[in-house]
N, C-alpha and C positions, 0 to 999 in steps of 0.2 A: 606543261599544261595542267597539271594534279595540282599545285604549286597554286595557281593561278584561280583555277576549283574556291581552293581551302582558304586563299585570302577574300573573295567573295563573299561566302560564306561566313566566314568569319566577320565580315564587315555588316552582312545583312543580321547577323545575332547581335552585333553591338550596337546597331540601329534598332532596331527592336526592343532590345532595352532600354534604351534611352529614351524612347519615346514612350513607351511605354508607364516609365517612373516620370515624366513631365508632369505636373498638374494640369486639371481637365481645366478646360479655359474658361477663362468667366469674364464678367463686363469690366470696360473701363470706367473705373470711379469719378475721371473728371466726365466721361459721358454722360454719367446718372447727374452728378451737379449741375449740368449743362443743361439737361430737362428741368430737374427741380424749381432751377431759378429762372429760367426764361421760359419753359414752355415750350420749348423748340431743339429737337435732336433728329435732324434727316440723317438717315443711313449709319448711327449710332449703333456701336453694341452693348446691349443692356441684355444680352444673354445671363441667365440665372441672377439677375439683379433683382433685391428684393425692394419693390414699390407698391407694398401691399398697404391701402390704405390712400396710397396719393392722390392728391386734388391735382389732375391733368384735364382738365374740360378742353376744347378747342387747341389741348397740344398737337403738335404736328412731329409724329413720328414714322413719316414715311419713307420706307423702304430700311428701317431698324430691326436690327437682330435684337429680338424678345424671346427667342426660344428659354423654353424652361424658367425663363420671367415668374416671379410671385408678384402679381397683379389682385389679389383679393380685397375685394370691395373698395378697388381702385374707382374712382369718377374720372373715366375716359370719354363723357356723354363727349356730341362734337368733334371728336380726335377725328386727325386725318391718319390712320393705319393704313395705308394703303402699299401695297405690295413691301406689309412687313413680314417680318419672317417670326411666327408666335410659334411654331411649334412644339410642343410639350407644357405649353404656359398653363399657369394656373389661375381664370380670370373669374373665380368664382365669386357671386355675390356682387361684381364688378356693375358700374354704373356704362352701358354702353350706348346709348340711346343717341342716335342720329349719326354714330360715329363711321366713318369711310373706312370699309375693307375691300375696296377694289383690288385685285390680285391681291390679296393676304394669304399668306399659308395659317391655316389654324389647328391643322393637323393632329390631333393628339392632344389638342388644347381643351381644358376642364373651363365647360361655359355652365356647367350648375347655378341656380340661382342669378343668373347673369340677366340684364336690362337689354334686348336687343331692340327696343322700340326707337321705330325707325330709320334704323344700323339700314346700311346699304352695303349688301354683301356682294356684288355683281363681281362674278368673275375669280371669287378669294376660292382657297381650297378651303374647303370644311373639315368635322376635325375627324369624320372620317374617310378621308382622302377625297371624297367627292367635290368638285368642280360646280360652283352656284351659277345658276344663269344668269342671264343677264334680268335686269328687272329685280333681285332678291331682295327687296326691303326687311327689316323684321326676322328672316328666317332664311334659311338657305333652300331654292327653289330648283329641284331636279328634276326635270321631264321623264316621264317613267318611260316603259318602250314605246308606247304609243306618242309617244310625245304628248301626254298631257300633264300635267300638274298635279301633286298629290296633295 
């Protein structure tokens, strides 16, 4: 049974190693080519992908892993983001204007400087964990305890 123990054990340290020395994941390159030249990358990961600067107006990146994305003074005016996944993204400066973040997670995401005129945020997570109601045009709308609007 000890035997048994130590080859466990043993197996869970060399697991842990291994995984450990992996590289941390990052996007697929023909993903990013796939937006660039069409415009179009549904359920795409472009995690830690850098598209700082891209002319994406009316791209459709719905339901695309963007975490940790450099998105800086990207023109996403238009875009369908919707229940993508931006968390820790960096969309500073970023052109958002009219763009669909229904269920988006933005979690952690640096919107400095960012264009949210009339961004429809209904339903996305904001980037500090809060939940926009329905309705968010513009800005993320939380009903305070009273249930009103702030």
């Amino acid at each position: 049974m000890k035997e048994g123990k130590l080859v466990f054990v043993l197996c869970a340290v060399l697991c842990a190693v291994w995984f450990s020395s992996a590289p941390l994941r990052a996007f697929k390159a023909a993903d990013r080519d796939k937006l660039l030249k069409t415009g179009q990358c549904q359920w795409c990961d472009l995690g830690k992908a850098d598209l700082a600067g891209a002319k994406l107006k009316g791209a459709d990146l719905s339901g695309a892993n963007l975490s940790e994305a450099v998105l800086t003074g990207a023109d996403l005016s238009k875009a369908d983001l919707s229940s993508a996944y931006m968390h820790n993204s960096n969309l500073s400066d970023a052109n958002l204007a009219d763009a669909f973040f229904a269920g988006a997670n933005l979690q952690g995401a640096k919107l400095s400087g960012a264009d949210l005129t009339g961004a429809d945020l209904s339903g996305a997570t904001w980037t500090d964990g809060t939940k926009c109601d329905k309705g968010s045009i513009g800005k993320c709308n939380v009903p305070n305890l009273l249930g009103q609007y702030e």
